[in-house]
C-alpha positions in Angstrom: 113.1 110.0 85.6 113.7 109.9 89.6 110.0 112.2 89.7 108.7 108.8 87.7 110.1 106.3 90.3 109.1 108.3 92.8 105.4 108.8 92.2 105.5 104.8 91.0 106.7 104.4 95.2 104.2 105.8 96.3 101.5 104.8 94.4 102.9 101.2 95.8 103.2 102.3 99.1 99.3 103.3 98.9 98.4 100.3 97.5 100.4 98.6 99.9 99.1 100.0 103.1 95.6 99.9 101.5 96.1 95.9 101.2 97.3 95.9 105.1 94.2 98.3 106.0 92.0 95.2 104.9 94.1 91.8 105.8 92.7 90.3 109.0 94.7 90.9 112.0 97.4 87.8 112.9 101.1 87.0 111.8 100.6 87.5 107.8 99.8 91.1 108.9 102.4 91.7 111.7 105.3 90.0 109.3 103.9 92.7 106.4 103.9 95.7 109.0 107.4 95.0 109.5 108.1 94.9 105.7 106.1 98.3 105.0 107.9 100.4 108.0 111.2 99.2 106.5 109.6 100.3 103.0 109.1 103.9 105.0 112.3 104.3 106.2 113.7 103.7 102.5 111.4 106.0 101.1 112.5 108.6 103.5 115.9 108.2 102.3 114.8 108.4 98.9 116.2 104.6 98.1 113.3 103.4 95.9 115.2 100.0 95.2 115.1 99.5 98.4 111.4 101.0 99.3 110.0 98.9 96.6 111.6 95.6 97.6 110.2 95.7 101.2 107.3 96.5 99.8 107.3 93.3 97.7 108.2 91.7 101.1 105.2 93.4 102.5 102.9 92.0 99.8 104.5 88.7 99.8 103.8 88.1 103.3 99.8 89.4 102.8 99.5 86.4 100.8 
């Protein structure tokens, strides 16, 4: 199960970042770096509750 939720992060984190790589520069896409680093430091401390609600943040603020 954890393998699952892991591979489901980081297929979001990829989609994420691949979102950011293509949103013009400005405050939409500072506010979502912000979002996605905090989504990092989750992942690296393998809290995907966490991971995945910055990177709804992150997505939110793409918008």
């Amino acid at each position: 199960m954890t393998m699952t939720n892991s591979t489901s992060t980081a297929d979001k984190m990829k989609s994420v970042k691949a979102a950011w790589d293509k949103a013009p520069a400005g405050p939409k896409k500072d506010a979502a770096l912000i979002h996605y680093q905090a989504a990092e430091k989750a992942q690296t401390a393998k809290n995907d509750a966490d991971c995945l609600k910055s990177l709804e943040a992150a997505t939110h603020a793409l918008a």
